[in-house]
C-alpha positions as CSV (number, residue, x, y, z in Angstrom):
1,X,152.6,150.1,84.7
2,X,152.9,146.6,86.3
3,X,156.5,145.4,87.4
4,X,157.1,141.8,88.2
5,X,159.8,140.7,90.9
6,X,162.0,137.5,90.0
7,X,163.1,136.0,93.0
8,X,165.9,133.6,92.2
9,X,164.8,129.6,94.0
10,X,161.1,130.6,93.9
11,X,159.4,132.9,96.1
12,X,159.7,133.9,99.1
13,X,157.8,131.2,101.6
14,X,155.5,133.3,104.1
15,X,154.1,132.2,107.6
16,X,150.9,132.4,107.6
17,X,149.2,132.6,110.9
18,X,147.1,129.4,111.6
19,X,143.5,129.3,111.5
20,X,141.1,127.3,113.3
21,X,138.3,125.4,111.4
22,X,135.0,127.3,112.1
23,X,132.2,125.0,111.6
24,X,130.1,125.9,108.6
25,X,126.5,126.8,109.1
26,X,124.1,129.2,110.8
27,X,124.8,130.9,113.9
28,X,123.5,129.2,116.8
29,X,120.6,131.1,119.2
30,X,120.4,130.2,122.4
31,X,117.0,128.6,122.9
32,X,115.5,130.9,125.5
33,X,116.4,133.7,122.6
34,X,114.8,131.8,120.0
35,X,111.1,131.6,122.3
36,X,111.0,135.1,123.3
37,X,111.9,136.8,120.0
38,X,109.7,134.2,117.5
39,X,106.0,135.4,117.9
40,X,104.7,133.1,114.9
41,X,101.1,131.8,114.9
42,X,102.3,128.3,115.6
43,X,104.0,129.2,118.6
44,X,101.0,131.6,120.0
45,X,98.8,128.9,119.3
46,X,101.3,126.2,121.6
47,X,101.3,128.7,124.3
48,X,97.1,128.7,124.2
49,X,97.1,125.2,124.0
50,X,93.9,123.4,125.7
51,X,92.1,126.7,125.5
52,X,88.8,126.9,123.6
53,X,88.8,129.1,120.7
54,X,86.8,130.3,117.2
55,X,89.2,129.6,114.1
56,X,88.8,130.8,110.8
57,X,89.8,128.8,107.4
58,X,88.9,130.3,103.8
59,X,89.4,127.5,101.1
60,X,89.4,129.9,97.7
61,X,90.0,127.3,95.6
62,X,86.6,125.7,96.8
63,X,82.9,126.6,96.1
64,X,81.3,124.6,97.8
65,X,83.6,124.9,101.4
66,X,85.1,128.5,100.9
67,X,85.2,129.1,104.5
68,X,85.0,126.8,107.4
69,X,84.3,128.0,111.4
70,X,85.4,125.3,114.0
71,X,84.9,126.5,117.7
72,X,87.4,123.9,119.6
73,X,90.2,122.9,121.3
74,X,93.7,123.9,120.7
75,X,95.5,120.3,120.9
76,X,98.5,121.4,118.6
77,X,100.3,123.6,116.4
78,X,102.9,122.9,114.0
79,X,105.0,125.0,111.5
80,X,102.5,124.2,109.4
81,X,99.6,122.7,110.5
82,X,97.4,123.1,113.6
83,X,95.0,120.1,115.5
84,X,92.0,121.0,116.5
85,X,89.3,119.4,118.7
86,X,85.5,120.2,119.3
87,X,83.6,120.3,122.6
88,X,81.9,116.9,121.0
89,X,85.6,115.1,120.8
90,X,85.9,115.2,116.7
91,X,89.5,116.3,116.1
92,X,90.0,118.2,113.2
93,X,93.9,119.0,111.5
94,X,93.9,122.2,109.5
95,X,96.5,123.4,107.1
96,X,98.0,127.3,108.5
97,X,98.2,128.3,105.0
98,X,94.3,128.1,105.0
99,X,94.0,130.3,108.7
100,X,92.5,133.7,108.7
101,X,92.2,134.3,112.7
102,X,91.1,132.6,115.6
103,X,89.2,134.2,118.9
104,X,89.5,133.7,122.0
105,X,86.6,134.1,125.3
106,X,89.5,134.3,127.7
107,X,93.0,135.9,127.8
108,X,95.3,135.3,125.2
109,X,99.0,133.7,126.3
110,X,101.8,135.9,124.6
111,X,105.0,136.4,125.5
């Protein structure tokens, strides 16, 4: 059973504590956190940069350049991309989605 109150002039005004705007949006991470807890390729790659490597590309979609080898120089690495350079100076920019793995002669940089 519900009962309902009638207050006579209207309800009763409350005080309601105030409130501080909080700006919307997503926490923000200190940016020493943000290097030493995102191990993505991109980032891996940035911290090998100038080293020469071996990298891997498989192109399904293709049959006549399914997979591609490029021994060069790391020169970049983007979210999404990565720039590549060969010991003869031809720069090459791969898309990630299309990297397998890369190897490395000398020690890898990781966090």
């Amino acid at each position: 059973m519900v009962q309902y109150y009638w207050y006579p002039g209207g309800y009763p005004q409350q005080q309601l504590p105030q409130q501080q705007q909080q700006p919307i949006g997503p926490p923000q991470i200190p940016a020493a956190a943000r290097q030493q807890e995102e191990s993505y390729i991109e980032n891996i790659l940035r911290m090998n940069k100038g080293k020469l490597g071996t990298f891997y590309f498989t192109f399904e979609a293709s049959k006549v350049h399914n997979s591609v080898i490029i021994t060069g120089y790391v020169e970049a690495a983007g979210r999404d991309h990565i720039i590549l350079s060969d010991p003869n100076g031809k720069r090459y920019l791969m898309l990630m989605i299309y990297f397998d793995y890369a190897t490395f002669d000398e020690e890898i940089n990781y966090i």
